[in-house]
C-alpha positions in Angstrom: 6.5 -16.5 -18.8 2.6 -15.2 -18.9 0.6 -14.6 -16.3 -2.7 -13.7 -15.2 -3.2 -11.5 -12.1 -5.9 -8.4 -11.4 -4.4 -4.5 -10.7 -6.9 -2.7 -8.8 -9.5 -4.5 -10.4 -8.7 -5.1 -13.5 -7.1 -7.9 -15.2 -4.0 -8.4 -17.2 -1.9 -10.9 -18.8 1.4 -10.0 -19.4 4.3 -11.5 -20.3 7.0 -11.3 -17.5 10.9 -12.4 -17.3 12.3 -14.3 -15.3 13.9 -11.9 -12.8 11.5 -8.8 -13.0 10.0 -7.4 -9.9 6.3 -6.8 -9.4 7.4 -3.2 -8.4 8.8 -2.8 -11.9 5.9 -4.4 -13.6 3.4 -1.8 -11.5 5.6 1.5 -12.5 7.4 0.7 -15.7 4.4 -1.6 -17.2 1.2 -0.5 -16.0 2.5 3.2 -15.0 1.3 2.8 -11.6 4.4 5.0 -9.8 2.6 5.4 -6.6 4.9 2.8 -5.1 8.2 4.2 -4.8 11.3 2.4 -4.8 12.9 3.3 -2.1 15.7 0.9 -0.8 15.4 -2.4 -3.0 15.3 -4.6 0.2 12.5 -4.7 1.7 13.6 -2.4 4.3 11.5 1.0 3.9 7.9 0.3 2.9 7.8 2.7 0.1 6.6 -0.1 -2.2 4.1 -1.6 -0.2 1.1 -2.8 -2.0 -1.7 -4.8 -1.0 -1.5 -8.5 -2.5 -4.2 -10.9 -2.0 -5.1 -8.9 1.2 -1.6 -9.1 2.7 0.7 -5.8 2.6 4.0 -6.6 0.5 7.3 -5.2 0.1 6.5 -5.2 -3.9 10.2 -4.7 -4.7 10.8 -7.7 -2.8 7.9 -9.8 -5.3 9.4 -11.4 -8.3 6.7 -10.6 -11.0 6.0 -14.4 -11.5 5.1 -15.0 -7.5 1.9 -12.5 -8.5 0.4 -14.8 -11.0 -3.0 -15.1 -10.6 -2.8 -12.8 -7.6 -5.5 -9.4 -6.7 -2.9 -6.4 -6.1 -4.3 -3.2 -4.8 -2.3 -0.6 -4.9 -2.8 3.7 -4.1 -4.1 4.7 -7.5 -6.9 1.8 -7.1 -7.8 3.2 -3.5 -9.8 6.5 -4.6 -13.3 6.0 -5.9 -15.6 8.3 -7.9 -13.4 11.0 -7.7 -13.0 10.8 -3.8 -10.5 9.5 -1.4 -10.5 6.4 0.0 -11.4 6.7 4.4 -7.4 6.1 4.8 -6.4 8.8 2.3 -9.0 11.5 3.8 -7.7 10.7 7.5 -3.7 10.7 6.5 -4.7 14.1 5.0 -6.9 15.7 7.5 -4.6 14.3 10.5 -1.3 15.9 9.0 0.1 12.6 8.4 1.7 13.6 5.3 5.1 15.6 5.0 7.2 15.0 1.9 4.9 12.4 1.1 7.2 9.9 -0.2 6.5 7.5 2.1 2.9 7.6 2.0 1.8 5.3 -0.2 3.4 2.6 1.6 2.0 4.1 5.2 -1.6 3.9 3.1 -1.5 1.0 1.9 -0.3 -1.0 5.4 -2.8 0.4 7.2 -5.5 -0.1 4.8 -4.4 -3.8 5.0 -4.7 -4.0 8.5 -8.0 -2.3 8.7 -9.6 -4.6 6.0 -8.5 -7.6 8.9 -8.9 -5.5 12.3 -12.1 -3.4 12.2 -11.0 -1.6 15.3 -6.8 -2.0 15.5 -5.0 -1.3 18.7 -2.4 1.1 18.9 -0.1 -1.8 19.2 -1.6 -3.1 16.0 -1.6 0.3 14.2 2.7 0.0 15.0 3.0 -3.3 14.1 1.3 -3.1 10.8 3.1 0.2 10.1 6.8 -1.3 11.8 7.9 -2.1 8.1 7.5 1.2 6.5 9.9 4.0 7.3 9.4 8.2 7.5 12.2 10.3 7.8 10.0 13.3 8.0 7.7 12.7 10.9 7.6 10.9 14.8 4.6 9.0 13.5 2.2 10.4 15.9 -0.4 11.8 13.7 0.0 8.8 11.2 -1.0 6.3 14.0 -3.7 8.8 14.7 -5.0 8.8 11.4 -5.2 5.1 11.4 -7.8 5.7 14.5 -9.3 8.2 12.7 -9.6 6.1 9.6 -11.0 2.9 11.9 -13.5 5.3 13.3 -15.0 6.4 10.0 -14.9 3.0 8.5 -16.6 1.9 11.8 -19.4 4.7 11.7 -18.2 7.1 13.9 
């Protein structure tokens, strides 16, 4: 089947089967690898990318549901050779430990930010329930969230 759909701004038409998962077609296609596969159900958040504005378990896509879709993923984040406000507040709040779940953590909160200008700390866990650290007690990731929110906000 071919489809149409636009990877961190730029567009593609591939070629997909029938049974091949967006999360394959980002690492093994395009060679995006910043989403990880992590547990292949949807579970962990390690693949989370941002489709049509919405966070999304991309191991959990089928290729074909992404036609004609806009996918944002981590490597489209940075600009100009500088992090994105998310990525510069995950770093500088210590948010990051083995890192492996970080791109997922990055990507759900920059999906909630682009909808809620100044989240909630209930907002903040709810957009971030879905992804799963082993490393950390989440404290300074839901603190760089705020701290992201206020730069994006001006402050």
């Amino acid at each position: 089947m071919l489809i149409h759909l636009t990877v961190n701004g730029k567009q593609h038409t591939l070629a997909v089967a029938p049974q091949e998962r967006l999360l394959d077609l980002l690492r093994n296609r395009l060679k995006l690898t910043g989403a990880k596969e992590g547990c292949s159900e949807g579970e962990c958040g390690a693949c989370t990318v941002i489709l049509n504005g919405e966070a999304v378990n991309s191991c959990m896509v089928l290729a074909y549901q992404a036609r004609n879709a806009e996918i944002l993923t981590i490597e489209g984040l940075a600009a100009n050779g500088g992090l994105d406000a998310v990525q510069q507040a995950f770093a500088d709040n210590g948010a990051i430990q083995c890192g492996y779940c970080t791109p997922g953590m990055v990507m759900s909160a920059k999906a909630l930010l682009m909808k809620h200008a100044k989240p909630t700390e209930a907002q903040i866990r709810e957009a971030l329930a879905g992804n799963l650290c082993r490393c950390t007690g989440y404290v300074n990731i839901i603190k760089a969230v705020e701290a992201a929110a206020d730069t994006l906000n001006g402050g």
